[in-house]
N, C-alpha and C positions, 0 to 999 in steps of 0.2 A: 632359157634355151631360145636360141634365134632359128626362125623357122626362112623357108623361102619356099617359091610356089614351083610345083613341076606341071608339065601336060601332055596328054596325051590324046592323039584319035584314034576318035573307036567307031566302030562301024553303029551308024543311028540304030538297027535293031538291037545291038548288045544293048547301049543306053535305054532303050526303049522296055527292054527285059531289065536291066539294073531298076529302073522306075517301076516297073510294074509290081516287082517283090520285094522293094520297101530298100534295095542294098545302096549301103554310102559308098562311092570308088576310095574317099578319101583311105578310108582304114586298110582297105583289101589291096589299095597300090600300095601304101607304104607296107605293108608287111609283107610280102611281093619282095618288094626291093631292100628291106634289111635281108631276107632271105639270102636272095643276089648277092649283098654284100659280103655276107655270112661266107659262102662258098665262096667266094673269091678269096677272103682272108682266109680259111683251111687251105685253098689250092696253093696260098703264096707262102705259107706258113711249112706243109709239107714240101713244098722245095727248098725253102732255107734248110729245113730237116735232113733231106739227103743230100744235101752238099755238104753238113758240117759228121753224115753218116760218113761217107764216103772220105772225107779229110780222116775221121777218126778211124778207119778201117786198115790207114798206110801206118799207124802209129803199132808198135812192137809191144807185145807183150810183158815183155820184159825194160821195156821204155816206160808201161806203165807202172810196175810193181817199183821201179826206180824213184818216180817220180810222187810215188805213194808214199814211200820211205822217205826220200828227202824233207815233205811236208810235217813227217810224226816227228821227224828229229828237230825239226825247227820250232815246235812246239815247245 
């Protein structure tokens, strides 16, 4: 796995509180930012969802039962 470096500033007293109780940033920002990641990939994922909702909503019921049968006979 290829890594690369991020950074961030932080105000000296938060650092200065991360040091004093022993916490690495390292762990706590990346799991932070998968996090981040996380919810952007739901958020982009349920809009692909209600667009192909919405596409399948104009489709007829009776377009589907059609198009169910055609498949079993082609079988």
């Amino acid at each position: 796995m290829e890594y690369v470096t991020v950074s961030a500033k932080i105000p000296k007293r938060l650092k200065d509180m991360l040091d004093k109780y022993g916490i690495r940033p390292g762990p706590v920002i990346r799991r932070a930012l998968e996090e981040e990641v996380k919810r952007a990939l739901i958020k982009e994922v349920e809009g692909e969802i209600s667009t192909v909702r919405d596409a399948l909503a104009k489709i007829s019921d009776e377009e589907i039962v059609r198009l169910i049968r055609e498949d079993r006979e082609a079988r």
